[in-house]
N, C-alpha and C positions, 0 to 999 in steps of 0.2 A: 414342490420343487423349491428349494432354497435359493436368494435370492440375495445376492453380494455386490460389495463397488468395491473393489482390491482398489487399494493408496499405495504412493510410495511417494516417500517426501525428501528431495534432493536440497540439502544446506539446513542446515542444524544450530545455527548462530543464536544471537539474541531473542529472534525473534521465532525462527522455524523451529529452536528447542525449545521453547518454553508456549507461546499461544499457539502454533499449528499443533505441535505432540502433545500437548494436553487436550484438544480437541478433540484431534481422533482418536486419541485413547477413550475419552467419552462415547464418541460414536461406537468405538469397538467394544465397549461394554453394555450400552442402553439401547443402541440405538439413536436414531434422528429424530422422533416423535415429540421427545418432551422439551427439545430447543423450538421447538414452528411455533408458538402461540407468540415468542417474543417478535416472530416477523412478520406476522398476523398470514403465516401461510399454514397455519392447526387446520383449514379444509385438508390438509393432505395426510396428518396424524397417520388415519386410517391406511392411507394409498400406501404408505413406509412404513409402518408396522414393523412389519419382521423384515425389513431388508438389515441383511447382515452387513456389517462392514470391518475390513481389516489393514489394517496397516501393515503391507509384506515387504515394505524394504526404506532404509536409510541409507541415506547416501552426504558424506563429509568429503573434507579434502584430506584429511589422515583416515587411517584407520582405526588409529585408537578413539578419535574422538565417534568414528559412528560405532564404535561397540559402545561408547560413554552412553551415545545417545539412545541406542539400543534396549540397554538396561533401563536404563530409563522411566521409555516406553512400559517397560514390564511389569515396573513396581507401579507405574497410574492406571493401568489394567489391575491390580490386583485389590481383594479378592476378585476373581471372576467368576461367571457363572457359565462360561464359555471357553475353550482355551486353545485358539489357533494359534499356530504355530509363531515363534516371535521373530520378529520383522528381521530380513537377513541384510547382512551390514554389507555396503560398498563405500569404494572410496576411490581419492585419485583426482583426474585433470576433468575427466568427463564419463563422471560415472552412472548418468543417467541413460547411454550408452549400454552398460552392460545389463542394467534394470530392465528395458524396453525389452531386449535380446531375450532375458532370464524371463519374462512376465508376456509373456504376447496376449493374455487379455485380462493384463491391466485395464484399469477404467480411469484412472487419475492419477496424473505426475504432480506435486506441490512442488511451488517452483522458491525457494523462501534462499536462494544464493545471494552476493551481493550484488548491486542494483547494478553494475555493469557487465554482467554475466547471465542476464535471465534469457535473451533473447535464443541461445545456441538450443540448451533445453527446451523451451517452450516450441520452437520448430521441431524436434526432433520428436516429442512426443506427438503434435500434429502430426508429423507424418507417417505415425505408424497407427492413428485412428483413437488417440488416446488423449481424455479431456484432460485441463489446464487450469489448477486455480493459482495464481501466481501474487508474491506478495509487489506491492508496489515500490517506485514504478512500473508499468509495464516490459518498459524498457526505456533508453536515453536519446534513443534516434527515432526521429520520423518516420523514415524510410524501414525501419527494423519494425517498427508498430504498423505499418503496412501492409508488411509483407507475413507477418501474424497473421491479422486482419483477412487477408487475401487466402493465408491455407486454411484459415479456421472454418470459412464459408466453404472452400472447396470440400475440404474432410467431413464437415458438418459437426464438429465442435463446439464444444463453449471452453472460449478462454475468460474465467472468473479472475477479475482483479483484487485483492484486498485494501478496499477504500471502505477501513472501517471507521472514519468519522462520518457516515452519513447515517450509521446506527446509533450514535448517540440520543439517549431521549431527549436530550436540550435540542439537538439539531432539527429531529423528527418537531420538534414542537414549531423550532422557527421553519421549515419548509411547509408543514403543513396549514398554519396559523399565525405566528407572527408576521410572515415576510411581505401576507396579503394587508396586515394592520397597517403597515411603515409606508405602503406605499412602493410606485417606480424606485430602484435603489438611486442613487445618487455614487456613494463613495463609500471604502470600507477600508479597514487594515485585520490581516490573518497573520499570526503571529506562533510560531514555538521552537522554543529555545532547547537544545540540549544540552547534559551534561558532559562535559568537556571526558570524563572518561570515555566515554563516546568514541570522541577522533583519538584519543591520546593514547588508548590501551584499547580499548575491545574490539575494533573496527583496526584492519590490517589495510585496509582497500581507499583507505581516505582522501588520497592524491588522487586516484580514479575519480572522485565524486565533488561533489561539497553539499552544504546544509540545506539550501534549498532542492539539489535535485533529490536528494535522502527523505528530508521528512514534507516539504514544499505539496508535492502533490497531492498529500490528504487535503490540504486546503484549499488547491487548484479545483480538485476534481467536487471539491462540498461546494463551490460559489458556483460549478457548474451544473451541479445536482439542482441546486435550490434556483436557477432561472433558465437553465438552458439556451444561454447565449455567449456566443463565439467570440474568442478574441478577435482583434482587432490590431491594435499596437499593443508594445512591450518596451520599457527599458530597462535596464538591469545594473548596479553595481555590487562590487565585493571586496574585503579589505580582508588583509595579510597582515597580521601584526602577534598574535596568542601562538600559535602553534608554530612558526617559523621557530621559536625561543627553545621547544624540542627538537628540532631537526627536522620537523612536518612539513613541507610545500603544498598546504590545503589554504583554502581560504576559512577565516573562522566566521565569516558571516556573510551573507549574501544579501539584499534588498532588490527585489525585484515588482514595479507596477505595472499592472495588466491593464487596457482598458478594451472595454467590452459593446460585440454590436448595441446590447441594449441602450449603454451612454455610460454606465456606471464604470469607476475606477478604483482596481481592491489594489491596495498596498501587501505585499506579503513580504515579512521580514523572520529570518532563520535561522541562526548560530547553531552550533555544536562546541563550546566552549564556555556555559555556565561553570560557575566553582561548585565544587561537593558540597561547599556549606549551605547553599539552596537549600530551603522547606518542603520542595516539592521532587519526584523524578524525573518534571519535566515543567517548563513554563507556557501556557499556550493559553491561545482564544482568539477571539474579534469579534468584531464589531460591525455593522452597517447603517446606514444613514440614508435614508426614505426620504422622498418629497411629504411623507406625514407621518415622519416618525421614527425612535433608531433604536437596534437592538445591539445589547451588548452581553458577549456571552466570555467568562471568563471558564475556562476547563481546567485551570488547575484550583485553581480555590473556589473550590464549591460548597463553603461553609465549615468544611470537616476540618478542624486544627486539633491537635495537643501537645503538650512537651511534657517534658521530665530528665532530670538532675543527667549530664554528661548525655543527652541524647539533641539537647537542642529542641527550636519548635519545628513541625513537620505536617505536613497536610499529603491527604491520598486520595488519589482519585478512585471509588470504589465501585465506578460506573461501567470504566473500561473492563477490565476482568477480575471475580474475586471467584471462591472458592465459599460454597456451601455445603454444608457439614448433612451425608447423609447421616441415617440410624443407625448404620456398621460404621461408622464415622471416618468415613473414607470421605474427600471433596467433589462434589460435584463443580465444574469450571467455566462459569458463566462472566454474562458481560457484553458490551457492543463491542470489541475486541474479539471475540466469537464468534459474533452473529455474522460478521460478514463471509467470513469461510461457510456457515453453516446455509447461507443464500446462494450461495455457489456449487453447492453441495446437491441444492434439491432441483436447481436446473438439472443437476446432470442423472440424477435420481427419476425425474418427471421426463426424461427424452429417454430413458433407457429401458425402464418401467412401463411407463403409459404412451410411448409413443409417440411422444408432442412434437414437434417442431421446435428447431432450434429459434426461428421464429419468435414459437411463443411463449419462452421461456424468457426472453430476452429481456424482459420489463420487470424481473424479481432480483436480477444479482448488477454490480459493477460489472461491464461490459468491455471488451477489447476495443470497442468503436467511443465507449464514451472515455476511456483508456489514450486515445490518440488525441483530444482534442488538452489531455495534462502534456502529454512526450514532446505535442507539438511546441508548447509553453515552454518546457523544462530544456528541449534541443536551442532555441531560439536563447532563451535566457543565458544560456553556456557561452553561447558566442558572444553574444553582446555585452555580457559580464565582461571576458577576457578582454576584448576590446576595449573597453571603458576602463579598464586596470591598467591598461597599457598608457593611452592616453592621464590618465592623471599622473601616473608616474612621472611621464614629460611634460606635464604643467598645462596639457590642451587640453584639460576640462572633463568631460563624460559624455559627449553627445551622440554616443550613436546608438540606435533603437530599432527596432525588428516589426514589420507591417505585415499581417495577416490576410490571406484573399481568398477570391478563385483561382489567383494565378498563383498559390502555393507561400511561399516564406520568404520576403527580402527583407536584405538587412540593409540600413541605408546608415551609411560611414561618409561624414563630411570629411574626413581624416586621408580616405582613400587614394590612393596617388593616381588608381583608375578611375573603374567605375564608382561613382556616389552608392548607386541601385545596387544589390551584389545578391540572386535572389539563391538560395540553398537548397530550395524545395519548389518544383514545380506542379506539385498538385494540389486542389483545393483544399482549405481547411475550414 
């Protein structure tokens, strides 16, 4: 009996057209076997063998763009050695709506919208019994990551988050081996910059968001990977000065500090307004600082430079995703850019297949529950940002900052004409 997990991948942006549909174009050619040895889960090679997998619907906010994406799709399938039918195009306000309707046993919605739009989908496919792998963040509110959380268990779902810097082999090195060298952390800064095309043209939804809650959370959710300890306090500022000059009302940069039950304090600092003349697609890294010792991990320059006459010098990171050339010389699409999708992928493969517990899946992919402890960060940062913009504006400084508990999320505003205390969220974090 033939053995299938039907996709269907709602937002086709930067990120959903290019690393989720060259993934599953992979998967819908190969198979899932030959990515498991990079997440050291090759025990299951065998168990996925021949499970099929197909990609049967795209979903955009036009329609021309998911026939774009469509096509697409068809030529990273191609040659095949298999040929289902190709992925049928939706489009619209909420077109993961008429997917669910069209597809009743779908097994996987990708959630790849932008970051203030994922929460409406990822409920909707919960409640027709259908898994989730969603790119980050989860989503921007507390209460929306909650209430995820709450049907995921009910459904018996896996909502897969895409926290693909915890695949990185430099990270893998520092969680499993450096972080024990350095010691209790002390202090750290996590850092990456984007390119200003970014907010300025590619990204329509900019005023919705800013830099930290966009790219922030891969590095929220990596300091939480590598100690699994809870914030605490937060404060946050952000300045307006690059993108107001086009007509933008986003902020170009956000700085926000976390500090943490263990005692450690990471600095996270974020823009989306690099110039094109940068060497790199993106600026990022950090650093930490041990009671015996510090590690510092720089991800965009990792040795690889070159130039040449009218091109400038240039560096690439070749870790995140590249393209290896098979014998028919078609690409195969690798990378820790991959891997994270590909970890979320065999949760739902291993509960579907084999039976397991959502349970015991739970400890291979970025998880909804470890998903809440970034939303909580990234909701709290929002406010206390905007506050602290306000306040400096009229010359009263930045002093307000956000306290983590049992008793959920306050925000403590010396500013306040009421209450000091102002709490947002009352359940624990």
């Amino acid at each position: 009996m033939e053995r299938t997990i039907k996709i269907a991948l709602v937002g086709a942006g930067m990120f959903g057209g290019d690393v989720h549909l060259r993934a599953y174009a992979d998967l819908q050619r190969f198979g899932i076997a030959g990515q498991l040895a990079r997440l050291g889960l090759d025990q299951h090679s065998r168990d996925f063998a021949d499970v099929k997998f197909e990609l049967v619907a795209v979903a955009t906010r036009s329609q021309a763009s998911a026939e774009r994406v469509a096509t697409q799709f068809n030529l990273f399938t191609q040659p095949a050695t298999r040929n289902p039918p190709p992925p049928r195009t939706y489009s619209g306000e909420t077109p993961w709506r008429d997917i669910l309707r069209d597809f009743p046993d779908l097994d996987v919605l990708a959630v790849a919208t932008p970051d203030h739009l994922h929460t409406q989908p990822i409920l909707a496919a919960l409640n027709t019994g259908v898994h989730v792998i969603s790119e980050k963040p989860l989503c921007l509110d507390i209460a929306e990551a909650d209430q995820i959380i709450e049907l995921a268990r009910a459904k018996n779902r896996v909502v897969a988050v895409d926290m693909h810097k915890r695949y990185d082999p430099d990270h893998l090195r520092i969680r499993d081996d450096i972080q024990k060298r350095i010691g209790e952390p002390l202090y750290g800064t996590a850092y990456l910059e984007e390119p200003l095309e970014v907010s300025a043209s590619t990204f329509k939804w900019v005023e919705s968001s800013d830099p930290f809650s966009y790219v922030g959370p891969h590095w929220v959710d990596l300091i939480w990977h590598y100690y699994r300890s809870k914030p605490v306090s937060l404060t946050a500022v952000g300045q307006k000065k690059r993108l107001v000059r086009d007509g933008i009302n986003a902020y170009d940069a956000v700085q926000v500090r976390v500090d943490f039950a263990n005692g450690m304090s990471i600095n996270f600092h974020n823009n989306w307004i690099t110039p094109a003349d940068f060497e790199g697609p993106v600026n990022q890294g950090h650093e930490i600082v041990g009671a015996d010792g510090k590690v510092e991990s720089d991800q965009q320059y990792r040795g690889f430079r070159w130039w040449n006459a009218g091109g400038g010098s240039r560096t690439s990171n070749n870790h995140f995703t590249r393209d290896v050339k098979r014998p028919d010389g078609s690409p195969a699409y690798v990378g820790y850019g991959v891997d994270s999708l590909i970890a979320g992928m065999v949760a739902i493969c291993r509960m579907k297949f084999l039976n397991e517990s959502r349970d015991a899946v739970a400890e291979i992919y970025p998880t909804a529950e470890d998903a809440r402890i970034v939303v909580a960060i990234v909701h709290a940062a929002r406010i206390v940002r905007d506050l602290n913009f306000k306040y400096l504006s009229e010359g009263k400084g930045a002093p307000v900052t956000a306290r983590f508990g049992a008793d959920g999320i306050t925000i403590v505003d010396p500013h306040h004409s009421g209450q000091v205390f102002q709490q947002i969220y009352r359940q624990p974090i």
